[in-house]
Every structure is written in structure tokens, then in C-alpha cells.
C-alpha positions in Angstrom: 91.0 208.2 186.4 88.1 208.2 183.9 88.1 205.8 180.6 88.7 207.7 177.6 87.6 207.4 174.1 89.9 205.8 171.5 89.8 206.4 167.9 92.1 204.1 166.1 91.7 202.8 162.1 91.5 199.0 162.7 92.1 197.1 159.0 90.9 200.2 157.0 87.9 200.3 159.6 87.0 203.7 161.9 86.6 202.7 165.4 85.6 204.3 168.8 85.8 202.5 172.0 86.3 203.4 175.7 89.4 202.4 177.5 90.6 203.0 180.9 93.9 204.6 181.1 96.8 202.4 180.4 95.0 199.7 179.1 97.0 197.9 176.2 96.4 198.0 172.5 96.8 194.6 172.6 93.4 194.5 175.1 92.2 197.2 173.3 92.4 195.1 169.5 90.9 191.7 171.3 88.9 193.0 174.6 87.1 195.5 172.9 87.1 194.9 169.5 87.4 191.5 169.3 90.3 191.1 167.1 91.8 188.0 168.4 94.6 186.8 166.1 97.5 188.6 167.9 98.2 186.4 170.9 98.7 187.3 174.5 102.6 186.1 175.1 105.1 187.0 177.4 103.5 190.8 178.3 106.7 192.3 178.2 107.5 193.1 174.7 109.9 189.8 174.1 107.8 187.2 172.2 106.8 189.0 169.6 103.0 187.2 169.4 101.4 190.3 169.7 102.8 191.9 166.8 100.8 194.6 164.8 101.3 197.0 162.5 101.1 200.6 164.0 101.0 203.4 161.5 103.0 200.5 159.3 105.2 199.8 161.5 105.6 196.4 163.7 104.9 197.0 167.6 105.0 194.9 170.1 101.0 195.8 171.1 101.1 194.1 174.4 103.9 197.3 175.3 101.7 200.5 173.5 99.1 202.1 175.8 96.2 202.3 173.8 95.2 206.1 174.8 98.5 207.4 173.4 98.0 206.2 169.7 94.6 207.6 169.8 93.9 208.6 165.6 96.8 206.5 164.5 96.2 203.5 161.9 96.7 199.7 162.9 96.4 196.4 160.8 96.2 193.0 162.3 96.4 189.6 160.8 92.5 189.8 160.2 93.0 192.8 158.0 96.1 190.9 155.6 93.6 188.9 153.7 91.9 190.1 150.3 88.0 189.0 151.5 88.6 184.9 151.2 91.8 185.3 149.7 94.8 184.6 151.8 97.9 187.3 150.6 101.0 185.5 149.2 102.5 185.7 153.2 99.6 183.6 154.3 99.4 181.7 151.2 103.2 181.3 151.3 102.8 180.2 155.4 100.5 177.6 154.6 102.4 176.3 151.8 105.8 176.1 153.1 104.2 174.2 156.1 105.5 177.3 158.2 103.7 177.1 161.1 102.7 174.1 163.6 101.0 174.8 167.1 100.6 178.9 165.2 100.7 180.5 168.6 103.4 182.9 166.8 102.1 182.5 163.4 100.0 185.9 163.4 103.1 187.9 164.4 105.4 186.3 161.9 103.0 186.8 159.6 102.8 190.8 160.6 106.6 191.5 160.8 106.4 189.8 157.3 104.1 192.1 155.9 105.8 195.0 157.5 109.0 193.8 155.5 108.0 193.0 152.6 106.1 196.8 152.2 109.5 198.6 153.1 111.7 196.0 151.3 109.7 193.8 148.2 113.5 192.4 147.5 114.7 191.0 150.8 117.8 189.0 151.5 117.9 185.9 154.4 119.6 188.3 156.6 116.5 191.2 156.0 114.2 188.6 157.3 116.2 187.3 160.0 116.2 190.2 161.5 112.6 191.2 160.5 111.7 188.3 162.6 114.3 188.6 165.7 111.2 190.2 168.2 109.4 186.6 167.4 109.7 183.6 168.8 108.6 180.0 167.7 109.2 177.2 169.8 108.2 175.1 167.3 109.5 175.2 163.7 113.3 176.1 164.1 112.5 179.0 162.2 113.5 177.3 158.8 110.2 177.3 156.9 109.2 180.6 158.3 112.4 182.3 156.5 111.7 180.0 153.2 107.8 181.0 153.6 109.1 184.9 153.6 111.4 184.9 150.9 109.0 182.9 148.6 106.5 185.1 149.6 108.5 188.3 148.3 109.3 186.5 145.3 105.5 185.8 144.4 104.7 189.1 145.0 107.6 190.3 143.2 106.2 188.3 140.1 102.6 189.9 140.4 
């Protein structure tokens, strides 16, 4: 089968590319476009280090083939930041000393973002299971949670 052309609207950005069918929006974002903060994980939809925001919604990008989202809108971790300003999520992150080796940093980080635009007052239990696609192996989870809810309360303050 012949490539086809993909229109997607990468961090407020139009973009075209070729892709041959079934290739992954996760390839798609760091093959082609050479977005490269959501991580190549497990491939099946389970780690959660791949994590994007489709049409505002969190997805699993490694699962979505990239021809069938063709027009839709997706933000990545490079699109969260205001220029050189990290958001109160990343700020919050690197604050709360929430991430270590940061291989499942930029999916947190999306899932965050995805919660905290649908719900700007969440509870433990709303980011728990915000964050129950994502896997860390290395912080326990703990500051992530605290990095979250602080991060809802700044923005809750601004």
C-alpha cells in the first residue's frame, strides 16, 4: 500500500507529512517530526510513556495509527511550555523532585495536563487514577501525586 499524507495540528502547529499505512502516531510525532519527548515503552498500550493529548484527550500514541486521526489536534510535552517558561505541571515536577531517571516523566506530565483541563479541583483519588496508564519504576509514585495536586492548586491561585 502507498504512504499517505497526514495532516495533524502538532502544539498549535499545521503539519503535513507522509506515512505508510499503519505507521504509529507515536513514529509519526518523533520519526517524522521529530518530537521526541514521548518515549518509546512497552508498544502495547500499558506503560503509559507515550502519552499525548489527542483532541484533549490522553492516548496511548504508541496504540493510534497515525492515518486514522488525520485533521485531528495533538499536544505533546514540547507544546506544555509558555516559550521558556515551564507551566505550573512542569514547574511543580521539578519542584516536588517528581521525577528521577524521567523515562515516564513526559507522560505524567501529559495525563496531568489532561486532568487538570477537565478537573482544575482534583482530589488524590482524581489523579490516581489520571495516572493509572503510567508507570514509574522509580519514584513510588508519591511526589508525582504531591507534584499534581500542587500543581492544581497554583493554577487554581492564578
Amino acid at each position: 500500500m502507498a504512504s499517505s499524507v497526514v495532516n495533524l495540528r502538532v502544539n498549535q502547529r499545521s503539519r503535513e507529512f507522509l506515512a505508510p499505512p499503519g505507521t504509529s502516531l507515536l513514529s509519526s510525532l518523533r520519526d517524522a517530526l521529530g518530537l521526541t519527548a514521548a518515549k518509546r515503552g512497552c508498544a502495547q498500550g500499558s506503560c503509559g510513556t507515550c502519552t499525548v493529548l489527542l483532541d484533549g484527550r490522553p492516548v496511548m500514541s504508541c496504540l493510534v495509527a497515525v492515518e486514522t486521526v488525520d485533521g485531528a489536534d495533538v499536544r505533546t510535552l514540547e507544546g506544555v511550555a509558555r516559550g521558556e517558561q515551564l507551566d505550573e505541571v512542569q514547574s511543580a515536577f521539578l519542584d516536588g523532585f517528581a521525577t528521577q531517571c524521567g523515562f515516564c516523566t513526559p507522560g505524567m506530565i501529559m495525563a496531568a495536563e489532561a486532568l487538570l483541563d477537565r478537573n482544575p479541583d482534583p482530589t488524590r483519588d482524581d489523579v490516581l487514577e489520571a495516572i493509572s496508564g503510567n508507570v514509574c519504576r522509580c519514584t513510588g509514585y508519591g511526589p508525582i501525586v504531591a507534584a499534581i495536586l500542587a500543581a492544581a492548586e497554583q493554577r487554581r491561585r492564578s
